[in-house]
Each structure stands twice: as C-alpha cells, then as structure tokens.
C-alpha positions as CSV (number, residue, x, y, z in Angstrom):
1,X,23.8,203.1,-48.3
2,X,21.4,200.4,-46.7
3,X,22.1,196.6,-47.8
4,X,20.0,195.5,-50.6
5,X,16.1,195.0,-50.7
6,X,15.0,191.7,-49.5
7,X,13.6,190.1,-53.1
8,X,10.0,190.0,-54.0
9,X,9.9,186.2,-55.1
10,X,12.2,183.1,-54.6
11,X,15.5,183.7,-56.6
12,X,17.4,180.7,-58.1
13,X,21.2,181.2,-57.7
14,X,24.7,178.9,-58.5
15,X,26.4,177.2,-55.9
16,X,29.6,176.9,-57.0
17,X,31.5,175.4,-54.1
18,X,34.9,176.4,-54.4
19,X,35.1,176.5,-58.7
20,X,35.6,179.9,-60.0
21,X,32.7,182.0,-61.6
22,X,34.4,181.5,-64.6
23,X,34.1,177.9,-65.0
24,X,30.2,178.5,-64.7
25,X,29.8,181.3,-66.8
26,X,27.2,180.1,-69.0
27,X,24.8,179.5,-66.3
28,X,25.8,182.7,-65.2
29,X,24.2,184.1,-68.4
30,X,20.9,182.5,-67.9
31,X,18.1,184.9,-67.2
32,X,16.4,182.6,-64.5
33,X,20.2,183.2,-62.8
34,X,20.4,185.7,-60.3
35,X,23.8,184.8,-59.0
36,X,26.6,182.7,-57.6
37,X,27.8,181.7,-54.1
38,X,31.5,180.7,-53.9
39,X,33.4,179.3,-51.2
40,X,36.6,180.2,-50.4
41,X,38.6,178.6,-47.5
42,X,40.3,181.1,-45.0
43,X,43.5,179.8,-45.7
44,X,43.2,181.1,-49.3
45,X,42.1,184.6,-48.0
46,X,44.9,185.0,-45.8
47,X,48.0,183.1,-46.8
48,X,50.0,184.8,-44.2
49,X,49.5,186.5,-40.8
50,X,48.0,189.7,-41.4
51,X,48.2,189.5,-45.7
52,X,45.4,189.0,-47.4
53,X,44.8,187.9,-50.7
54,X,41.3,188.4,-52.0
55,X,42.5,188.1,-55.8
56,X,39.9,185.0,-56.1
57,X,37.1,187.4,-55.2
58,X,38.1,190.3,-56.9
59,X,38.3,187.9,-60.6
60,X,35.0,186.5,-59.2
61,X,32.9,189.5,-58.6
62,X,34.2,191.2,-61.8
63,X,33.0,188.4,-63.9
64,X,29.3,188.7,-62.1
65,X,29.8,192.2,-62.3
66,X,30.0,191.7,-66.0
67,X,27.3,189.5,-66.2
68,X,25.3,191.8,-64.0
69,X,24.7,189.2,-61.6
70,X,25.5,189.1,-57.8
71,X,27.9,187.7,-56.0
72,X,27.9,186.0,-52.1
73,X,30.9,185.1,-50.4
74,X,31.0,182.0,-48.1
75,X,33.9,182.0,-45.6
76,X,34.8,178.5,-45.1
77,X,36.5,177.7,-41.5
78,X,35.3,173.9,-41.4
79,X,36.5,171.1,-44.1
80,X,34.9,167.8,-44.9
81,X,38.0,165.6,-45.8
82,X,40.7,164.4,-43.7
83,X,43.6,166.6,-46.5
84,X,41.8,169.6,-46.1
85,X,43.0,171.4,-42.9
86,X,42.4,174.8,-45.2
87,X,43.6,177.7,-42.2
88,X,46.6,179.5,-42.3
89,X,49.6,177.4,-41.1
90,X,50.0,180.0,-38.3
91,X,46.4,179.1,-36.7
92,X,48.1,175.6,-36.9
93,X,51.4,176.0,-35.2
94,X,51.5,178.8,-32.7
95,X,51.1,177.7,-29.1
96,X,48.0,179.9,-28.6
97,X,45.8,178.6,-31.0
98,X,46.0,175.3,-29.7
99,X,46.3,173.5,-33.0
100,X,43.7,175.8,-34.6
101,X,41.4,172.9,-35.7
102,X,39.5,169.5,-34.1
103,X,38.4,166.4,-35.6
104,X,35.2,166.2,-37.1
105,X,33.1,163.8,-38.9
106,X,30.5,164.1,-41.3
107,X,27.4,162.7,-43.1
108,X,27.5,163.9,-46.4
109,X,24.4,162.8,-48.0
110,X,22.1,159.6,-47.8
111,X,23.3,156.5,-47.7
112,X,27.3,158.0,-48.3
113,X,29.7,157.0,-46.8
114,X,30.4,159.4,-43.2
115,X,34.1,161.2,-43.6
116,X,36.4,162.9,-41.4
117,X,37.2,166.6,-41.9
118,X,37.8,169.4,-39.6
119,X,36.4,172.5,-37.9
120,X,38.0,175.5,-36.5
121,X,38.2,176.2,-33.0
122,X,36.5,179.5,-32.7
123,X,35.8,178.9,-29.2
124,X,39.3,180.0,-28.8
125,X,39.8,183.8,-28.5
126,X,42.8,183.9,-30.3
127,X,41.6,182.0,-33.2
128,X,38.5,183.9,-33.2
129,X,40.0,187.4,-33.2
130,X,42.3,186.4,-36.4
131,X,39.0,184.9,-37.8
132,X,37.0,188.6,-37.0
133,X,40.0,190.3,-38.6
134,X,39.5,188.7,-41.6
135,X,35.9,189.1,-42.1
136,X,36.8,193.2,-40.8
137,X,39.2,193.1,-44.1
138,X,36.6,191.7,-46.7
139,X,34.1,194.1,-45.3
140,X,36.3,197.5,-46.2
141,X,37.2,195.6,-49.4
142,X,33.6,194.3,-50.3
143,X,30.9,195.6,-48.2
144,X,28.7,197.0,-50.7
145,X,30.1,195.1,-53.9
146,X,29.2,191.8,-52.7
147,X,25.7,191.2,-52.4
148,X,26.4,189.4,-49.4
149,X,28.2,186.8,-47.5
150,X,27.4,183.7,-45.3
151,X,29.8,181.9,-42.5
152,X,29.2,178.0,-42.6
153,X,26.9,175.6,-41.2
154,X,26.6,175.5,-37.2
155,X,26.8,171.7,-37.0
156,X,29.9,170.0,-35.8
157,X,30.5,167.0,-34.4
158,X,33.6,166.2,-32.9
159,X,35.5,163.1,-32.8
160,X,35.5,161.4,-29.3
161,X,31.5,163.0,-28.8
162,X,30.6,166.6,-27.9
163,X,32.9,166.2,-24.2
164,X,35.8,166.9,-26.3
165,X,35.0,170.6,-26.4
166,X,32.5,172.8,-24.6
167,X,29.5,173.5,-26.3
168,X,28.5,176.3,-24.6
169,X,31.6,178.1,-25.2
170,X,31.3,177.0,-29.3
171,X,27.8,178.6,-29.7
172,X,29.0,181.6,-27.6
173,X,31.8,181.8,-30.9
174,X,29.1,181.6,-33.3
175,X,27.3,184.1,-32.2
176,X,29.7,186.3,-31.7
177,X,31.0,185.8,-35.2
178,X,28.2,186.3,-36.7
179,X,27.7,189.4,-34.8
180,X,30.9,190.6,-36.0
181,X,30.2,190.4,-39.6
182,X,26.6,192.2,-39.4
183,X,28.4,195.1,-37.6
184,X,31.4,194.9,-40.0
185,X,29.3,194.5,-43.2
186,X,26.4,197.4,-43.6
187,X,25.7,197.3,-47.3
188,X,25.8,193.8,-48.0
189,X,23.6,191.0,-46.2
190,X,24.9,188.9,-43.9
191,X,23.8,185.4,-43.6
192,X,24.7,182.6,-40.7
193,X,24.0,179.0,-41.5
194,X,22.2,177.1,-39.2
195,X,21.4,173.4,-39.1
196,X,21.7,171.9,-35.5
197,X,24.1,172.6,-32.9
198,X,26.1,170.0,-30.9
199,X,24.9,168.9,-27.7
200,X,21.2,170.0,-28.4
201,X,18.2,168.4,-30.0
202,X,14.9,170.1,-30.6
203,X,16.1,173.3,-28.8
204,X,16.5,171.3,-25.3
205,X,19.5,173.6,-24.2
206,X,18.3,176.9,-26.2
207,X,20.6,176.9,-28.6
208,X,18.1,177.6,-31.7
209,X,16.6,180.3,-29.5
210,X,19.7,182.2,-28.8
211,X,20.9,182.7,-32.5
212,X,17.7,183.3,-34.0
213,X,17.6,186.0,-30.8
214,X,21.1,187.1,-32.0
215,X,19.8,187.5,-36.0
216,X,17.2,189.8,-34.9
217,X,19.5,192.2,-32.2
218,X,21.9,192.0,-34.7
219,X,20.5,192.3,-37.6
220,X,21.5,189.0,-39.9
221,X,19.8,187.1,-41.6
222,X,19.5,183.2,-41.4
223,X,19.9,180.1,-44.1
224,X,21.5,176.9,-44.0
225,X,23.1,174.1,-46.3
226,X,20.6,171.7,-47.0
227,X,16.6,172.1,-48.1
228,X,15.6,168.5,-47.7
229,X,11.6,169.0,-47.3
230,X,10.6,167.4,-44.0
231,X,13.8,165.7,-42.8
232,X,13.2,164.7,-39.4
233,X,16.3,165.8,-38.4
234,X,15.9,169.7,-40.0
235,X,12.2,169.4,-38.7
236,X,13.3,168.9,-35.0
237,X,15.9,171.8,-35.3
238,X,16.4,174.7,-37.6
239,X,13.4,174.4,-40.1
240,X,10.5,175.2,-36.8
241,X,12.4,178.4,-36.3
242,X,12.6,179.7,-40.0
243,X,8.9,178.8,-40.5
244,X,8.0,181.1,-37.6
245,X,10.6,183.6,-37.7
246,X,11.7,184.2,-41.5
247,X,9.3,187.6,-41.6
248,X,11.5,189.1,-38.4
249,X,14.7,188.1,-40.9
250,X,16.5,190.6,-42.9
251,X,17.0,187.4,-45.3
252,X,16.8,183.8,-45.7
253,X,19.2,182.0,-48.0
254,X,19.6,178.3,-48.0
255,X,21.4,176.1,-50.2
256,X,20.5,172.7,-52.5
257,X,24.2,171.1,-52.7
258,X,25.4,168.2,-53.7
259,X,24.6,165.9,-50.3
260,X,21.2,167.1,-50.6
261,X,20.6,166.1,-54.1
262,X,20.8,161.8,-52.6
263,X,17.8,162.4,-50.5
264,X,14.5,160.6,-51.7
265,X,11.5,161.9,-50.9
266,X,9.7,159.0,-48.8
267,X,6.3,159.7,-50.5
268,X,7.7,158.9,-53.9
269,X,10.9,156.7,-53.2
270,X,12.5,159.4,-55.7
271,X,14.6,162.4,-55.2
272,X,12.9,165.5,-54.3
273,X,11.8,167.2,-57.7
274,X,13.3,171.2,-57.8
275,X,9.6,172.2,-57.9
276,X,8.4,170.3,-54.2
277,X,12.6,171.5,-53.6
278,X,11.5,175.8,-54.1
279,X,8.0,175.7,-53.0
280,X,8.8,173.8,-49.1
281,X,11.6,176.5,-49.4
282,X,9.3,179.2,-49.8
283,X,6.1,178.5,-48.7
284,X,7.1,176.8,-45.3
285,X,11.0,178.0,-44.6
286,X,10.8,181.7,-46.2
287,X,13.7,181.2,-48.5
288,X,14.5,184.1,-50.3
289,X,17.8,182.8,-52.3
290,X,17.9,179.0,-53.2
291,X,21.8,178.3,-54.1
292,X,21.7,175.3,-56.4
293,X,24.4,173.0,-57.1
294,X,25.6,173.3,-60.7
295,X,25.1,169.4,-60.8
296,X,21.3,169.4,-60.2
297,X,19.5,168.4,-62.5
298,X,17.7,171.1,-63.9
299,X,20.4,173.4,-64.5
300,X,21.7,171.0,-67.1
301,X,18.2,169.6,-68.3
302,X,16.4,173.0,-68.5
303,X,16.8,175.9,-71.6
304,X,17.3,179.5,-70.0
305,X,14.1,180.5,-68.7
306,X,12.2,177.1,-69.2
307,X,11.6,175.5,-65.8
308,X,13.4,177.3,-62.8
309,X,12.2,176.1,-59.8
310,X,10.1,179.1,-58.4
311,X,6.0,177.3,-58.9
C-alpha cells in the first residue's frame, strides 16, 4: 500500500497542540474538518528505555477514526518553556548523551515576550539512534493508520550563539532523521518542518538546498510552523524554496498556531484574515494541509461549512 494521494484542494485541519482529540471533538465533526495534528513529546512516547507507550495515540486516532477523519502525529524533541525538558530522564542522565538537551530561546509571536525552552541534541549519535528507534516503533505501530507525521521545526537557537554547538553536524541530524522516518513510514506521509536553520541566512551555507535535496531522494514532504504571508524573515529562507519546489514534493503541510495568529499584516495594520492566510498558502507556498489553531478565529466564529478558509 502506497501513502495517501496528495489532495486535490487546500484542506483545513485542527492543530491541537498537545490537547487530546477528545477535547476538540466538535470541530472534529465539522464537514470543512479534514483532521487533527497532535503533538506529543518523546518523553510521553517512551517513558522508559526501550518501553513505549503510544496509548495517547491509539485513544487519539480511534476517536478520528470514528469521526472518519485523519490523524498526523507530531514528534516533539524541542520545548519552548524553561519546565519542559519533555525526553526521557535516561537521555538526561547517562554519560553518553551528554545531558540530552541545550538551551534555547525563542520568539513566540510578535511583540511576545522571547522564552527559554530547549532542543534535543540530535547531533549526538547516541541521542539520535534512541530518537530513530522511536520513530522505527510508531512506524510498525502506525504506518498506515496515521495519515501522517511531521518532526518539528528546524530552527534553534542556542543560548551563548550558534558556537555553542556545530551547525554542520545539527543539519547533518536533521536530515538524517528525516530520512529515517520516510524509510521507516511507507504508507503514511512524512513531513519535515522547515523554517530557517542556525548559522545560515538566505541559503548562504546551503542549508535550505540540502534538505529540500534530501525531501526529493528521500521522498518526504516539506511544511513548517508558521504561514505568516510575506515575513521577511520566511521570505529570505524557507518560503523561496516551497514556492519553487512544492510540485517536486510528495506534500506540503504547514501550520497557523497560536504565535502566528499576533502577526499584523503591514498593508492593513490588522491580523492576517484566514482568507489572504489559505490563498498565500496555496497559491504561492503549495500548501496542501493548513493545521489551524483551535483558537483562530474562524473556527469559533464560523457555522460548519460557512467560511473555511480555502477562496
């Protein structure tokens, strides 16, 4: 069995972050639904070394099952608040994984407030071979029954600047992680977020190049966190490459979460409108899946049906 047909038009899906499906179950049952994407930390896939608990996905994908909608799975190996350190506690105490996890800090929206959180050190190939066992063990569990599922964004930036780990070696990881879930997962997509990659602007060290490379060899598609139409920032990385590579993809699926939601467009002064949202998505990025935050607008303004954001 092949993984699923790409779709014909834009499909409007939940983000759900790391809720359950059950606690959005009646946007579930809205025909201008298609799905939900739920995040679960790797620390709550695999509580101990080598046992996995996929219980939270199996309760998730029967209730889209039931709803007859589809489910994607987002691994989550990086964290946005200083409490959240969410790997398994052997990742952070055994000598060869080196504490498992660096500092990070993020901007998480406009004008908020920048946190610390955390990323994994994948770069590490001891952390990255318990990582690739993990996503080896959805994919006989899932592969198929999922319609598919997407590792996190590429961006990181690490406390004390990009010389406190090798940037080379980190998009090497990436790659190679990404790799490892399109081989491991045949009958589901596979999707690898991509934003902008430390050390690089603009492609100046051919970082951009080399995944987009790797998604066609490999055979995975592409998507990312944020559709902010325009952003400077998007413009001079990942957005280029998606407007003149999304045909060559297998699939594009990008997100509208809650950080996007405080951007303004500058031509109005007001926050993007789902409608300008969908059509940059799918006129100039290719987007094939929009995951929307529960919280946007729309979702709570809209009947079933009576607006989705597909012009």
């Amino acid at each position: 069995m092949a993984r699923p047909e790409r779709p014909a038009s834009l499909q409007n899906y939940i983000f759900a972050g790391g809720d359950t499906a059950e606690s959005h179950r009646d946007l579930l049952a809205r025909d201008d639904i298609g799905g939900i994407q739920i995040v679960y930390s790797w620390r709550k896939l695999e509580p101990r070394e080598g046992e996995y608990d996929f219980s939270a996905i199996e309760r998730d994908l029967a209730l889209a099952d039931a709803a007859d909608k589809a489910l994607w799975v987002q691994v989550q190996d990086r964290f946005f608040r200083p409490q959240d350190r969410l790997v398994p506690d052997y990742i952070l105490t055994e000598p060869r994984y080196d504490g498992g996890l660096i500092r990070q800090v993020d901007n998480p929206g406009e004008g908020v407030p920048t946190e610390q959180g955390w990323a994994t050190k994948q770069w590490n190939p001891a952390v990255r071979a318990r990582f690739q066992a993990l996503l080896s063990a959805l994919a006989e569990r899932f592969d198929g029954k999922i319609e598919g599922i997407n590792l996190p964004e590429t961006s990181v930036d690490p406390i004390g600047g990009v010389e406190a780990f090798d940037c080379d070696a980190y998009v090497d990881a990436e790659i190679a992680n990404a790799a490892h879930a399109s081989a491991a997962f045949r009958r589901s997509h596979v999707v690898q977020y991509v934003n902008f990659w430390p050390c690089e602007w603009n492609d100046d060290r051919g970082y951009m190049t080399r995944i987009f490379a790797a998604a066609f060899e490999h055979g995975f598609g592409i998507g990312g966190p944020d559709i902010v139409p325009n952003k400077r920032a998007q413009v001079k990385n990942s957005y280029p490459f998606l407007h003149r590579n999304h045909e060559r993809l297998p699939i594009v699926a990008m997100a509208v979460q809650e950080p996007t939601l405080t951007y303004r467009d500058p031509a109005t002064g007001t926050a993007f409108d789902p409608e300008t949202i969908a059509a940059y998505a799918r006129d100039y990025l290719g987007v094939d899946i929009i995951f929307w935050t529960a919280e946007a607008p729309w979702l709570s303004e809209a009947e079933a049906g009576d607006n989705a954001p597909n012009p």
